[in-house]
ZAGU-190866 format. One record per atom (N, C-alpha, C, O, CB): x, y, z. Coordinates in steps of 0.02 Angstrom, whole numbers, padded with zeros to 5 digits, always signed. Glycine has a CB too. Layout:
<keros>
XYZ/...
</keros>
This chain:
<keros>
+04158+06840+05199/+04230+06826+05197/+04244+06760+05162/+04209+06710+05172/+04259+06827+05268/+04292+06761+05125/+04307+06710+05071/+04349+06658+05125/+04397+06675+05158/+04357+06743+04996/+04316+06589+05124/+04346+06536+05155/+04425+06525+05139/+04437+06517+05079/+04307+06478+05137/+04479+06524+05183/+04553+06496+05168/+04561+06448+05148/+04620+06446+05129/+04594+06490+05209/+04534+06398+05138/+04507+06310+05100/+04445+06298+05091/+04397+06311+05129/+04523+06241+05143/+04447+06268+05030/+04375+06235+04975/+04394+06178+04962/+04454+06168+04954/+04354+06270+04895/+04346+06126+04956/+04342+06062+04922/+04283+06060+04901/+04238+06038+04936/+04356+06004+04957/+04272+06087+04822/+04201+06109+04783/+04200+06043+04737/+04256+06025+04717/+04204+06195+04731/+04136+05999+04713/+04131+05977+04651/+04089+05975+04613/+04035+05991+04637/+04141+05936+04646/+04088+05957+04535/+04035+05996+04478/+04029+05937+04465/+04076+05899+04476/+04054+06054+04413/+03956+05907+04433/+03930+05882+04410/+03915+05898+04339/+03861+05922+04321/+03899+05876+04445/+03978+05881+04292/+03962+05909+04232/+03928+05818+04188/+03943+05761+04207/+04049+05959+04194/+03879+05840+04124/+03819+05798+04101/+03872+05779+04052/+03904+05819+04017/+03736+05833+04075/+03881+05677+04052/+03932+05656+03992/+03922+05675+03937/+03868+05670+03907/+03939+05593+03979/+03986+05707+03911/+04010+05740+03836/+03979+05793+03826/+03948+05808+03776/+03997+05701+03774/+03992+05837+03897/+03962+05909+03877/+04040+05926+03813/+04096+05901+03815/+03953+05982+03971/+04016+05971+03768/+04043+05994+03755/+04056+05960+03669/+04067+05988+03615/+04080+06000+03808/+04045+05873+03693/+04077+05833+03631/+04014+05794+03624/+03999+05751+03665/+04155+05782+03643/+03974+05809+03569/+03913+05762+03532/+03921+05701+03536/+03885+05671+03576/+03902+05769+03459/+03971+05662+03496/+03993+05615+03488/+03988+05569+03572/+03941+05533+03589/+04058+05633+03453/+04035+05580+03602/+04015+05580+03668/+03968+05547+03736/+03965+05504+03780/+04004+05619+03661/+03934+05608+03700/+03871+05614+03737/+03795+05583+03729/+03746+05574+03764/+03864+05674+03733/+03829+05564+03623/+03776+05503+03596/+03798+05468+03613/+03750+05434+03632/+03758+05483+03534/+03846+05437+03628/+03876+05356+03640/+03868+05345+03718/+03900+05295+03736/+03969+05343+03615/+03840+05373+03763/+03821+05373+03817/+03769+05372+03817/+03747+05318+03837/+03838+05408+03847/+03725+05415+03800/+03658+05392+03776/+03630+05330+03762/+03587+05307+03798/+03648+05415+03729/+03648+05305+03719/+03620+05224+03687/+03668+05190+03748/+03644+05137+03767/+03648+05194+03581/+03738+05213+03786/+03746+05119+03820/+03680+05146+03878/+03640+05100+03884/+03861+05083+03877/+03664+05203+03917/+03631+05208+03958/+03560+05169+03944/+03535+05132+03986/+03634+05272+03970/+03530+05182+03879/+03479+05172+03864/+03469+05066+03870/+03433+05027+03901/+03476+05218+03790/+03544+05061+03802/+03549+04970+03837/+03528+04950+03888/+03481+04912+03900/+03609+04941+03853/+03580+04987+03935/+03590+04949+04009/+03528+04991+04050/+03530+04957+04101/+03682+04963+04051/+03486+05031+04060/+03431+05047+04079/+03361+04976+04041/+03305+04961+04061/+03430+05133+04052/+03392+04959+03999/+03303+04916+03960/+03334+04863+03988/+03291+04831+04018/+03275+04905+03853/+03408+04830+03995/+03431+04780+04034/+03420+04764+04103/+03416+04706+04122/+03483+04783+04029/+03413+04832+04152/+03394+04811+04200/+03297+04845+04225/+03270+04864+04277/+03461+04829+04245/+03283+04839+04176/+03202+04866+04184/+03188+04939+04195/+03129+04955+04195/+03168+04835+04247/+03232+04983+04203/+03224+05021+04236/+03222+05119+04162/+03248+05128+04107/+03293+04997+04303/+03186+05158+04198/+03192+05209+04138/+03270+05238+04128/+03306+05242+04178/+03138+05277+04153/+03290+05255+04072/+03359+05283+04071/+03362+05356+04094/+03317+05396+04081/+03387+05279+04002/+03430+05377+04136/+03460+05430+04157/+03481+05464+04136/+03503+05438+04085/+03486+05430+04181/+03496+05523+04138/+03555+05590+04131/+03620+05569+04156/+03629+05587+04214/+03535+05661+04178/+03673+05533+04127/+03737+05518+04148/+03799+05618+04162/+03819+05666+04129/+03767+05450+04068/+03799+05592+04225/+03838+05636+04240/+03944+05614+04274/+03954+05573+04319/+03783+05669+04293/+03998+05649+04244/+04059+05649+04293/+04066+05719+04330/+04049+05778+04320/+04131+05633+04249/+04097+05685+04377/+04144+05739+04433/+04199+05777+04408/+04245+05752+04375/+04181+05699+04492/+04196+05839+04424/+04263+05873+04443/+04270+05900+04501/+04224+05930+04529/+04280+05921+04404/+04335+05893+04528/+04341+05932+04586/+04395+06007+04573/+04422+06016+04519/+04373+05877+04645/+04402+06053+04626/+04421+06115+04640/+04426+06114+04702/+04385+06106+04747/+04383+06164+04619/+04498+06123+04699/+04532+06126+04776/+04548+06194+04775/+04552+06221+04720/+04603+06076+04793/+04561+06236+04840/+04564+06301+04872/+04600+06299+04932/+04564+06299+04982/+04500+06328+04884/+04684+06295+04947/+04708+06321+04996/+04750+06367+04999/+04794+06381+04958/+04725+06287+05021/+04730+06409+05081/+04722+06486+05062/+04750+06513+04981/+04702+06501+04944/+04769+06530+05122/+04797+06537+04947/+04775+06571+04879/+04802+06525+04815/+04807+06546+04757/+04811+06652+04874/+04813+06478+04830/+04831+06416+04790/+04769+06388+04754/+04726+06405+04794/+04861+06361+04838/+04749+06368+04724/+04689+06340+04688/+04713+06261+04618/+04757+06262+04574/+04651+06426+04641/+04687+06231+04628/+04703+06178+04598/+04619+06121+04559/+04572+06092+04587/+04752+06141+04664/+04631+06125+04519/+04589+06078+04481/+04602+06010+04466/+04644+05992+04425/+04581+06101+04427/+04552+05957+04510/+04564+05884+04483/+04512+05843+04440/+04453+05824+04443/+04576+05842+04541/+04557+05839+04405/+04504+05811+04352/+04535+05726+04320/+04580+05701+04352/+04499+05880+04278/+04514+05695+04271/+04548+05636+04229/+04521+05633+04158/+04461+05636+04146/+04534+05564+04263/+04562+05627+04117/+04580+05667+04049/+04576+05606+04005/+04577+05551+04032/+04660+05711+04046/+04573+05611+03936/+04615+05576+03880/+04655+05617+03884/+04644+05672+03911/+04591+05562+03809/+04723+05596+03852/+04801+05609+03857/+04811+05645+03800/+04810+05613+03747/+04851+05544+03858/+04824+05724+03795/+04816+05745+03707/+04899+05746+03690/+04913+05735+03631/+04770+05843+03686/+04943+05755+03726/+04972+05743+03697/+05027+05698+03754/+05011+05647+03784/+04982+05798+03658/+05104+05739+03760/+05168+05693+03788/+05200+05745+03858/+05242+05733+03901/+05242+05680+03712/+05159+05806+03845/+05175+05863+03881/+05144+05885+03947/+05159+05940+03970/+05166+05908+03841/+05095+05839+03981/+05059+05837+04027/+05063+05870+04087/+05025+05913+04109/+05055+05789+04034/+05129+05839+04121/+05163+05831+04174/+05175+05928+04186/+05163+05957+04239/+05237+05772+04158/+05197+05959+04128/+05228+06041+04114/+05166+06074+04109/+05157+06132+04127/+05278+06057+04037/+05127+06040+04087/+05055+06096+04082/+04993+06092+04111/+04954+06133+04135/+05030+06101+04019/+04994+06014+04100/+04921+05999+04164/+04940+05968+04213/+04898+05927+04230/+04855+05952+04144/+04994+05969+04251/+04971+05957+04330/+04989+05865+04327/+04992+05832+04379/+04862+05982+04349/+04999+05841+04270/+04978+05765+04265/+05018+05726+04338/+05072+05730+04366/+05010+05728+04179/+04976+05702+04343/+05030+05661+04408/+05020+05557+04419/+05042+05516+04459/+04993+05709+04510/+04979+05555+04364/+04975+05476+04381/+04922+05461+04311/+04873+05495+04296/+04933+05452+04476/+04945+05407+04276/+04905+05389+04197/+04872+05294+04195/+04894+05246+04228/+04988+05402+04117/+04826+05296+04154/+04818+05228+04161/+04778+05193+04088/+04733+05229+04065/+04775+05218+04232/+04789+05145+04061/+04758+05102+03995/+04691+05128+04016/+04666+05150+04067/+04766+05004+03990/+04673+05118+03954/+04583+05127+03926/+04567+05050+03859/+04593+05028+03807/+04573+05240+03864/+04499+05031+03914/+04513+04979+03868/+04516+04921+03887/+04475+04878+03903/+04562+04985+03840/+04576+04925+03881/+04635+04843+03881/+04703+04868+03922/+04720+04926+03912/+04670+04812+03777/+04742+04827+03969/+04795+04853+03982/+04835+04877+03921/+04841+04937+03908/+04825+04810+04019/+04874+04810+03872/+04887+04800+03812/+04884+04884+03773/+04934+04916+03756/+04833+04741+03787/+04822+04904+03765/+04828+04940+03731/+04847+05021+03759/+04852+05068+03719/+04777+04927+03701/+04857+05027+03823/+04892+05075+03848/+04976+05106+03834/+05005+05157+03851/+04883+05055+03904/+04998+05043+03792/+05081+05087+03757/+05051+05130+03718/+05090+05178+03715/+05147+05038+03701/+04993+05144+03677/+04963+05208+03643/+04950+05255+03671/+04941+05243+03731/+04914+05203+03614/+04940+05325+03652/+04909+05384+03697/+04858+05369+03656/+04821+05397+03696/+04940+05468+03704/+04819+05351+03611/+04769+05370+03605/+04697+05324+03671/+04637+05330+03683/+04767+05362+03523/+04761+05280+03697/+04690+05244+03759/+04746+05230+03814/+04768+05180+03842/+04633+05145+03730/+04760+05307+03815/+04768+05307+03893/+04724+05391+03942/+04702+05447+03932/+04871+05307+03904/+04736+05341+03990/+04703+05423+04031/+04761+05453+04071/+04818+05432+04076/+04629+05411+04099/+04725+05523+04109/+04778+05544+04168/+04739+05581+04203/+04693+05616+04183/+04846+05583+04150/+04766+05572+04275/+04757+05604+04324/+04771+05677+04347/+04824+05686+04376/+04777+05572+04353/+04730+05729+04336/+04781+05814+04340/+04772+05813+04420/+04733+05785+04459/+04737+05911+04290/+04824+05854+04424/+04792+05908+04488/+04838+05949+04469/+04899+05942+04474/+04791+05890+04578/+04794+06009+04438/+04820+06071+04385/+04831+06129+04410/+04789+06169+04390/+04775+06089+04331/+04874+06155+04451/+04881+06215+04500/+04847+06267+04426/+04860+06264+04366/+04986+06234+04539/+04807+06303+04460/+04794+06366+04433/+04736+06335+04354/+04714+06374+04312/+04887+06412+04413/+04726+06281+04352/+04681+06250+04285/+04626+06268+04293/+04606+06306+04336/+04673+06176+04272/+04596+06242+04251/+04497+06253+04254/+04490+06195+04217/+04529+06168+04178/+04448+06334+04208/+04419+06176+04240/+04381+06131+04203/+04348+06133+04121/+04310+06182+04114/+04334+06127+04244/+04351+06111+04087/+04326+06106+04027/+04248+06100+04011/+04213+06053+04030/+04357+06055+04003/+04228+06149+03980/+04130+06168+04009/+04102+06158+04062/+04052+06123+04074/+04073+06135+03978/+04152+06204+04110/+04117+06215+04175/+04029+06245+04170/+03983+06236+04211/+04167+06275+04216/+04029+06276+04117/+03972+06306+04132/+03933+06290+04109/+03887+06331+04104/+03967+06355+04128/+03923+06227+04082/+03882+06175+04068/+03856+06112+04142/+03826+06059+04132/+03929+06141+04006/+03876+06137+04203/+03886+06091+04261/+03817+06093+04280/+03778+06133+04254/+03942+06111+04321/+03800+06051+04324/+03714+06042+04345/+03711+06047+04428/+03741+06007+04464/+03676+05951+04317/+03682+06089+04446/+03673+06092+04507/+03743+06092+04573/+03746+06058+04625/+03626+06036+04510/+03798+06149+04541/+03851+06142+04550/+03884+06213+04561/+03857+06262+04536/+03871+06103+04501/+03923+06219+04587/+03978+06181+04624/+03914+06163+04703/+03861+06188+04720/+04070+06246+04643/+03968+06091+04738/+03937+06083+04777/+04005+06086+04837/+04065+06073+04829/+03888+06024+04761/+03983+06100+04876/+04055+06113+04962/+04040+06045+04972/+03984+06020+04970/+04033+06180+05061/+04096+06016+04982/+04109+05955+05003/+04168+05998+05078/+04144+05964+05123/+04149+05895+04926/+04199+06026+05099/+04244+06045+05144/+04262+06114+05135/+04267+06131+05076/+04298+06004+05144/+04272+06155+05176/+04321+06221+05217/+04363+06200+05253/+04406+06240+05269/+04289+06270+05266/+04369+06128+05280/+04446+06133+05303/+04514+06116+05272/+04524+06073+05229/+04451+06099+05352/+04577+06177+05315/+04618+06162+05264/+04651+06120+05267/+04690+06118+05220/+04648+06198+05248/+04657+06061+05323/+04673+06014+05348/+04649+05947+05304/+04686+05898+05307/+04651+06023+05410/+04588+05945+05265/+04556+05911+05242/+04576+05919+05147/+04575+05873+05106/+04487+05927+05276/+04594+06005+05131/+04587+06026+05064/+04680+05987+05061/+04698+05947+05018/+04565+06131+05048/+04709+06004+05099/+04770+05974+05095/+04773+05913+05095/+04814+05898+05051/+04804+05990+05135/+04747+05855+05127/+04763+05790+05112/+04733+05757+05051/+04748+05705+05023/+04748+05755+05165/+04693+05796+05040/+04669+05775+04969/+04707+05783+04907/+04699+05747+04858/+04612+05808+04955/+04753+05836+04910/+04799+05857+04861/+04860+05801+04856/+04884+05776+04805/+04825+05931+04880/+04878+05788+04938/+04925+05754+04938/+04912+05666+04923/+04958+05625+04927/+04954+05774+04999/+04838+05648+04904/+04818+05611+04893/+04831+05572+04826/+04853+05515+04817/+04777+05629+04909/+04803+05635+04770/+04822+05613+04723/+04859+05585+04677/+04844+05542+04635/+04816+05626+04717/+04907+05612+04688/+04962+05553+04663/+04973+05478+04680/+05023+05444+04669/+05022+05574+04681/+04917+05460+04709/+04908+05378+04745/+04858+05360+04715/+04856+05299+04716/+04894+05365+04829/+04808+05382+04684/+04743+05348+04680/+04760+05299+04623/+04795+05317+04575/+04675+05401+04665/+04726+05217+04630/+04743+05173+04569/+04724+05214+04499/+04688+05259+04476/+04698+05099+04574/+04768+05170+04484/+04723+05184+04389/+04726+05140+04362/+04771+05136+04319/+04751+05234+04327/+04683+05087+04371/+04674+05011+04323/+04644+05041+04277/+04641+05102+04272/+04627+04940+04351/+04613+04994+04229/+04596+04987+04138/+04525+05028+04149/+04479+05002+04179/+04582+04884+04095/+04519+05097+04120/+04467+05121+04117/+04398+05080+04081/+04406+05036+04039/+04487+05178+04091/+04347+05096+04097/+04296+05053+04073/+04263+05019+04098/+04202+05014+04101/+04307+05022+04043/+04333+04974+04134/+04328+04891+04129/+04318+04870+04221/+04323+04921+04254/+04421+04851+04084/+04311+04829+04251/+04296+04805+04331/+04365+04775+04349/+04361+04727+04387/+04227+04739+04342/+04432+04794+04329/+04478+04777+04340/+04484+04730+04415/+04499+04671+04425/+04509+04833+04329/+04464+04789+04462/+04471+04777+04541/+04427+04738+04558/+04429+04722+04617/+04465+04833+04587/+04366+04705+04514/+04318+04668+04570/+04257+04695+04617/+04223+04663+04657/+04363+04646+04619/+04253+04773+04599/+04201+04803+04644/+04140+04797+04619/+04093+04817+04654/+04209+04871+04657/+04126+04767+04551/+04040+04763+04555/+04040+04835+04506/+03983+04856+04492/+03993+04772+04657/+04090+04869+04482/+04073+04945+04427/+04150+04962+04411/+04202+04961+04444/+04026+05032+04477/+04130+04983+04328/+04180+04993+04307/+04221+05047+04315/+04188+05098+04316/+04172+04984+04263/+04285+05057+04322/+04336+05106+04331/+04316+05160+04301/+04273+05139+04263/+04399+05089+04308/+04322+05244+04292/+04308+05294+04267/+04338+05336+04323/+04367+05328+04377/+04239+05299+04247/+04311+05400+04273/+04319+05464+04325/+04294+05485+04389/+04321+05516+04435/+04302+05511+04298/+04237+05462+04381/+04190+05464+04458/+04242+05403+04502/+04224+05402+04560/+04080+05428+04446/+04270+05379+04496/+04293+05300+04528/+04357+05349+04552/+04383+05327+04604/+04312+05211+04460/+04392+05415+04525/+04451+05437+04545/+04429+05487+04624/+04453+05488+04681/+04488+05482+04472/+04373+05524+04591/+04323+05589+04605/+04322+05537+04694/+04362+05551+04738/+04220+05602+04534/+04277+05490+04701/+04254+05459+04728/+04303+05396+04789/+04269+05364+04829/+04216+05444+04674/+04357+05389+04789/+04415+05363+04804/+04434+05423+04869/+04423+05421+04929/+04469+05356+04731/+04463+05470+04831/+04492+05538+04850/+04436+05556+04914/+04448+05560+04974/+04492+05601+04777/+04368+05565+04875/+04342+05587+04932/+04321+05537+04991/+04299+05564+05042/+04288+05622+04911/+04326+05467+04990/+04339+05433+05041/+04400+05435+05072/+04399+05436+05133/+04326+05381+05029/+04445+05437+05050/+04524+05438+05090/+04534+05496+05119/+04578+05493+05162/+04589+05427+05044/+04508+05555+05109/+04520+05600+05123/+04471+05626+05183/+04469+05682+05210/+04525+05627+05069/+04429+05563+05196/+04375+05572+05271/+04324+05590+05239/+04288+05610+05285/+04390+05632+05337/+04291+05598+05185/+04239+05633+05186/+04173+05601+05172/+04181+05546+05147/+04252+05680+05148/+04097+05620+05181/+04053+05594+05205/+04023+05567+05120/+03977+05604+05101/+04011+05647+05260/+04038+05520+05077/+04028+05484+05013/+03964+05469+05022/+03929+05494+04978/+04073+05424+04998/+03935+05437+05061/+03861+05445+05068/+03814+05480+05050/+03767+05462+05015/+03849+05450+05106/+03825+05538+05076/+03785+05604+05065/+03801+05645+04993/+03785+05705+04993/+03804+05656+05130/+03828+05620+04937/+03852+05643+04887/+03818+05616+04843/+03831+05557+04830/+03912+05637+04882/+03777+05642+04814/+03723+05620+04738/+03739+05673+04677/+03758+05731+04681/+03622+05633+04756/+03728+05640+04632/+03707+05675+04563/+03666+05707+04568/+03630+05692+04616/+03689+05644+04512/+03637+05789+04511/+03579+05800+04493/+03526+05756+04488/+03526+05700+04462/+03584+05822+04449/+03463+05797+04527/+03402+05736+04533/+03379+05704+04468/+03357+05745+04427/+03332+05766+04565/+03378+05639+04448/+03346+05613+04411/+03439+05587+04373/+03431+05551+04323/+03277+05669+04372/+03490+05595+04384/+03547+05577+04340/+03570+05540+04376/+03543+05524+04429/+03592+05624+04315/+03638+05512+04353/+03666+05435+04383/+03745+05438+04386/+03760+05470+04336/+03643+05361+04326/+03790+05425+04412/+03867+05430+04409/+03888+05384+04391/+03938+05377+04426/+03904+05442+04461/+03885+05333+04352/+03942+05254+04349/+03988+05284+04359/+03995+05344+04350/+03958+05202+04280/+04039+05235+04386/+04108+05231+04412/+04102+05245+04482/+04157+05248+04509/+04160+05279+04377/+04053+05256+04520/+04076+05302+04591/+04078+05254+04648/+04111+05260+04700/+04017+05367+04615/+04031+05194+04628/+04042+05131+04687/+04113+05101+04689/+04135+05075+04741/+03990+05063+04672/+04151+05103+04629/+04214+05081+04609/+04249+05106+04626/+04301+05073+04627/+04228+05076+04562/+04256+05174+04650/+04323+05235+04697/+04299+05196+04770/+04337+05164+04807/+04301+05362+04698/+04235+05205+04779/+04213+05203+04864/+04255+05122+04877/+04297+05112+04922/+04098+05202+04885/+04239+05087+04846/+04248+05012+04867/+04304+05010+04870/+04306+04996+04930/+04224+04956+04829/+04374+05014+04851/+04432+05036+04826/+04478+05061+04899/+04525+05051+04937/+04415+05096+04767/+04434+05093+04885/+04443+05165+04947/+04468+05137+05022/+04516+05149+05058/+04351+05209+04965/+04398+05084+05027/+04371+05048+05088/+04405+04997+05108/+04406+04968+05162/+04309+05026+05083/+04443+04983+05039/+04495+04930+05052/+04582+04933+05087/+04620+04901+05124/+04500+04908+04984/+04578+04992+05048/+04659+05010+05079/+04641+05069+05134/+04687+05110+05135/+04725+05049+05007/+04594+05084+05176/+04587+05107+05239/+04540+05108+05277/+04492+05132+05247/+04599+05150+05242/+04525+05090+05344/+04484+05103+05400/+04434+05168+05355/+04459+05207+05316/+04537+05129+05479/+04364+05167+05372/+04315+05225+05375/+04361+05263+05418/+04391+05238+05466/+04234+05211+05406/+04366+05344+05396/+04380+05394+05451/+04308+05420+05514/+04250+05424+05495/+04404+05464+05401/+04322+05428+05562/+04279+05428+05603/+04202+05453+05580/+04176+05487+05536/+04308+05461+05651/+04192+05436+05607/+04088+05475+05571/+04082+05485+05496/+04058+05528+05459/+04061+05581+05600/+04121+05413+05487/+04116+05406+05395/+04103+05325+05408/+04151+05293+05385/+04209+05431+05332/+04064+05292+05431/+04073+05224+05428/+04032+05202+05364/+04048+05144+05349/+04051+05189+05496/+03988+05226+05325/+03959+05246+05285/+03981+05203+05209/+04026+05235+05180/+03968+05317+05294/+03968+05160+05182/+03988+05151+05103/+03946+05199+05060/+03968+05252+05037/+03974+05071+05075/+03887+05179+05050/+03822+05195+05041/+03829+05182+04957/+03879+05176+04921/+03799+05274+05073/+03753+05180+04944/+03761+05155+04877/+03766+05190+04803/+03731+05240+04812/+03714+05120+04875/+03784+05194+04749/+03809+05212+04687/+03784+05296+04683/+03725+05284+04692/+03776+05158+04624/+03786+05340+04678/+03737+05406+04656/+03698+05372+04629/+03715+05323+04597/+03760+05466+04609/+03627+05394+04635/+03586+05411+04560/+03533+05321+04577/+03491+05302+04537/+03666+05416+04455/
</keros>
């Protein structure tokens, strides 16, 4: 029997889909891997997929393609890439969906995925109603002070702390890495109490 609420997320591998991408992730991983001694990773972001009873919703965080967001994807909250400054452009800004009825963009490129994060619908609901709150400082960049820079995992990762859920127990594919995800948790931890049997920060994926 098909659960009345889901809170599923994919671990899709940076710039599936876009070469370009996915080289330029490559070499900073490779930098910052010989920078801190260590061998380089499989960089992976989050998507989530919400499910209450026949409602279905996709959250994800985007470059901005065009002015029409809000009517087609779900957009509900945008933020600079970059530089604040340079956020009067769409070409460096982001956004926040939660896309009734959307899908993810090379889902089927995802690694070891979907993963159940929740069945309750108590839980699939506050997460929805969440989104439209989560910050959106200067992508990239350590705006807030947490020790990792802002991204998608930092939205992914926020949500699923505010929303009670166990951030700890949440890793990447074995051997891959999430930047941005200490940067949602820390965030997170700031504007609320741990929810009960979440006292938990725990450290970066990967």
């Amino acid at each position: 029997m098909t659960s009345p609420a889901a809170i599923d997320l994919s671990w899709l591998p940076l710039g599936a889909g876009g070469h370009s991408v996915r080289l330029n992730g490559r070499v900073y991983e490779a930098l910052l891997a010989r920078r801190q001694g260590r061998p380089p990773r499989d960089l992976y972001h989050a998507a989530l997929e919400i499910r209450t009873g026949a409602a279905a919703y996709v959250i994800e965080v985007a470059p901005v393609p065009d002015d029409h967001g809000r009517d087609r994807r779900g957009v509900v909250a945008s933020g600079p890439v970059g530089a604040r400054w340079a956020g009067r452009w769409r070409l460096f800004r982001y956004e926040v969906r939660c896309w009734p009825g959307g899908a993810i963009p090379d889902l089927d490129e995802a690694v070891e995925s979907p993963v159940r994060l929740s069945d309750e619908p108590g839980r699939a609901r506050r997460m929805l109603e969440l989104v439209a709150r989560v910050p959106t400082p200067v992508w990239g960049r350590d705006e807030l002070r947490t020790g990792d820079m802002w991204n998608s995992n930092s939205v992914v990762s926020w949500l699923v702390v505010r929303s009670g859920l166990e951030a700890a127990t949440i890793r990447p594919p074995a051997g891959g890495r999430a930047p941005g995800w200490d940067a949602g948790v820390v965030v997170a931890r700031r504007q609320a109490p741990p929810a009960p049997g979440d006292s938990r920060t725990g450290p970066a994926p990967g």
